[in-house]
N, CA, C and O of each residue as an XYZ file, in Angstrom:
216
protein
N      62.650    145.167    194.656
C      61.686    144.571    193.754
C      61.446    143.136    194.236
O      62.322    142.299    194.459
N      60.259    143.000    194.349
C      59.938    141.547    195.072
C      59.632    140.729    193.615
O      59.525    141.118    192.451
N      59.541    139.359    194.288
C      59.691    138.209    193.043
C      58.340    138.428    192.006
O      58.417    138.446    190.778
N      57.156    138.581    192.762
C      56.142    138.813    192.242
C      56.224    140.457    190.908
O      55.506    140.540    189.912
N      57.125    141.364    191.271
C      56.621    142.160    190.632
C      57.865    141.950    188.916
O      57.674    142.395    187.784
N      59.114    141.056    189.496
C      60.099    140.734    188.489
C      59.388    139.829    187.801
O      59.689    139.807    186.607
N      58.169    138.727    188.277
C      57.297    137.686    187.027
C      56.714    138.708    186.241
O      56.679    138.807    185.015
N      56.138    139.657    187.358
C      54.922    140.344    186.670
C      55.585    141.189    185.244
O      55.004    141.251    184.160
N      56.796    141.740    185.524
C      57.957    142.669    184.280
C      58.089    141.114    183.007
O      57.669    141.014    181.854
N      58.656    140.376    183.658
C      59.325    139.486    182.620
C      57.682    139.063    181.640
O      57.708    138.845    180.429
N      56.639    139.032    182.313
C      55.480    138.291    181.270
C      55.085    139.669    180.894
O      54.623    139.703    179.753
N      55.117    140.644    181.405
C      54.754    142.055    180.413
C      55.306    141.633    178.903
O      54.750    141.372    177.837
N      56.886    141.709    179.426
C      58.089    141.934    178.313
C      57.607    140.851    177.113
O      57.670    141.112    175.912
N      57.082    139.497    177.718
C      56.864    138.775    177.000
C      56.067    138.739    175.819
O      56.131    138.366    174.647
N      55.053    139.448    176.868
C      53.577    139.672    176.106
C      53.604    140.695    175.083
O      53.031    140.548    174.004
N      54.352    141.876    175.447
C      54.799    142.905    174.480
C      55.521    142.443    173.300
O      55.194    142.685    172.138
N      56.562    141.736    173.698
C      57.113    141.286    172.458
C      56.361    140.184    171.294
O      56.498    140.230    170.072
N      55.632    139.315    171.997
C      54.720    138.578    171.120
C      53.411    139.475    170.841
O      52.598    138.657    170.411
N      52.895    140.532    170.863
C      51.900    141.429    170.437
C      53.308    142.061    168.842
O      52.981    142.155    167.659
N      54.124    142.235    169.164
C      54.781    143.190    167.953
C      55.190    141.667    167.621
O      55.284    141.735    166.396
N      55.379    140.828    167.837
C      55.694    139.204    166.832
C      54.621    138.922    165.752
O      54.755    138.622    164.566
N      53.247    139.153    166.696
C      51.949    138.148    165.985
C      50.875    139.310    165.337
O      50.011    139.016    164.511
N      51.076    140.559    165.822
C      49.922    141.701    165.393
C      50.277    143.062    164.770
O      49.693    143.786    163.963
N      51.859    143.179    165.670
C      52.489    144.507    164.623
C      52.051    145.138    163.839
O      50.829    145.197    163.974
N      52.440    145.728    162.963
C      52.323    146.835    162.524
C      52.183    146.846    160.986
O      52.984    147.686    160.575
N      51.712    146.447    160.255
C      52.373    146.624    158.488
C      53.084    147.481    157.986
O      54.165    147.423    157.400
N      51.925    148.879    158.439
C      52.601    150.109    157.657
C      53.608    151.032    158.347
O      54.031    152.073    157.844
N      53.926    150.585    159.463
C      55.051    151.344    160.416
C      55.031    152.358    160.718
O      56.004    153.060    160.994
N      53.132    152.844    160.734
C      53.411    153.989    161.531
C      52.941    154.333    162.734
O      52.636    155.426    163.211
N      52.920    152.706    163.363
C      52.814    152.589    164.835
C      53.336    152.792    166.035
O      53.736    151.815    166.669
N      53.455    154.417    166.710
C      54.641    154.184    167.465
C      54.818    153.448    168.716
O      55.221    153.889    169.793
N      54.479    152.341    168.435
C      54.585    151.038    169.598
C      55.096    149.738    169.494
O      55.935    149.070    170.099
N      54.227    149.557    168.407
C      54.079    148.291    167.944
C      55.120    148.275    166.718
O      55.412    147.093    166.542
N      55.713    148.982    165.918
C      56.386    149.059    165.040
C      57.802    148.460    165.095
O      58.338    147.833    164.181
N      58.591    148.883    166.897
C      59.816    148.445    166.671
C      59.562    147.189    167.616
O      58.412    147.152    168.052
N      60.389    146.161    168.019
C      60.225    144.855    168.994
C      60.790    145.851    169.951
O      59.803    146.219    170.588
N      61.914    146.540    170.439
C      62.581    146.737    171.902
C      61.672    147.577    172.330
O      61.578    147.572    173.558
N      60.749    148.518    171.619
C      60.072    149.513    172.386
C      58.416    148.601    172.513
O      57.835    149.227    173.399
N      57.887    147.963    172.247
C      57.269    146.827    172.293
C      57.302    146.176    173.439
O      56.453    146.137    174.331
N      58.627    145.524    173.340
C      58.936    144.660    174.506
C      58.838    145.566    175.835
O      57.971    145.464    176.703
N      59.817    146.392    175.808
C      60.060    147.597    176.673
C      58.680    148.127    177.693
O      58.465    148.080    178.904
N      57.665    148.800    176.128
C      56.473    149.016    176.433
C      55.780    147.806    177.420
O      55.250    148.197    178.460
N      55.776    146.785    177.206
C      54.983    145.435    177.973
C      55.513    144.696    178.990
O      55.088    143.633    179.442
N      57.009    145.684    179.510
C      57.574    144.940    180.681
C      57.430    146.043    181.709
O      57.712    146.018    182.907
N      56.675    147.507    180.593
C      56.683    148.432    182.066
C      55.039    148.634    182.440
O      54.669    149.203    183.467
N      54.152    148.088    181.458
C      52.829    147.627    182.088
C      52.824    146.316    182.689
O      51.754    145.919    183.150
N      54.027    145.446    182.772
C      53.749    144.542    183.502
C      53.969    144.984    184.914
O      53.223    144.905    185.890
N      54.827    145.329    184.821
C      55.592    146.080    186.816
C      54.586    147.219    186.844
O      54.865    147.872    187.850
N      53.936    147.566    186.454
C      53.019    148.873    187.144
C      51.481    147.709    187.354
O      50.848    147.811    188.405
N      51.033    146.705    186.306
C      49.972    145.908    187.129
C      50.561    145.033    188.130
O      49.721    144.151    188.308
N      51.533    144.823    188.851
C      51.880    144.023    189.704
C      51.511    144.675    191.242
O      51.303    144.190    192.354
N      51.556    146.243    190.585
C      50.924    147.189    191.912
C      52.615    147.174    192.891
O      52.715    147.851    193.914
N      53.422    146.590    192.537
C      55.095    147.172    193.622
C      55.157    148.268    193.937
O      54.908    149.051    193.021
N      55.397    148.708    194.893
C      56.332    149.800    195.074
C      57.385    150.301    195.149
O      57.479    151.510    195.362
C-alpha cells in the first residue's frame, strides 16, 4: 500500500465518520449511516478504492 492510497483510506474514514457525525440517521433505519464503525469503515473503503491502488 503506497502512501497515497493510506491518505486516500484515512480521509475516506474521516469523511465517513463525519457524514454519520453531522447527517446520520434519526430513525435508524439506515444501514450505513446508522452505526459510526460501519460508517467510518464504509468511507475508508471508498477512500482506498478512489485512490485507484492496487
Amino acid at each position: 500500500m503506497n502512501i497515497y492510497a493510506l491518505l486516500a483510506t484515512l480521509v475516506g474514514a474521516a469523511l465517513g465518520y463525519g457524514y454519520h457525525r453531522f447527517v446520520g440517521c434519526s430513525s435508524g433505519a439506515c444501514p450505513i449511516t446508522a452505526n459510526p464503525y460501519i460508517s467510518t469503515v464504509y468511507g475508508a473503503v471508498m477512500g482506498y478504492l478512489a485512490s485507484g491502488a492496487r
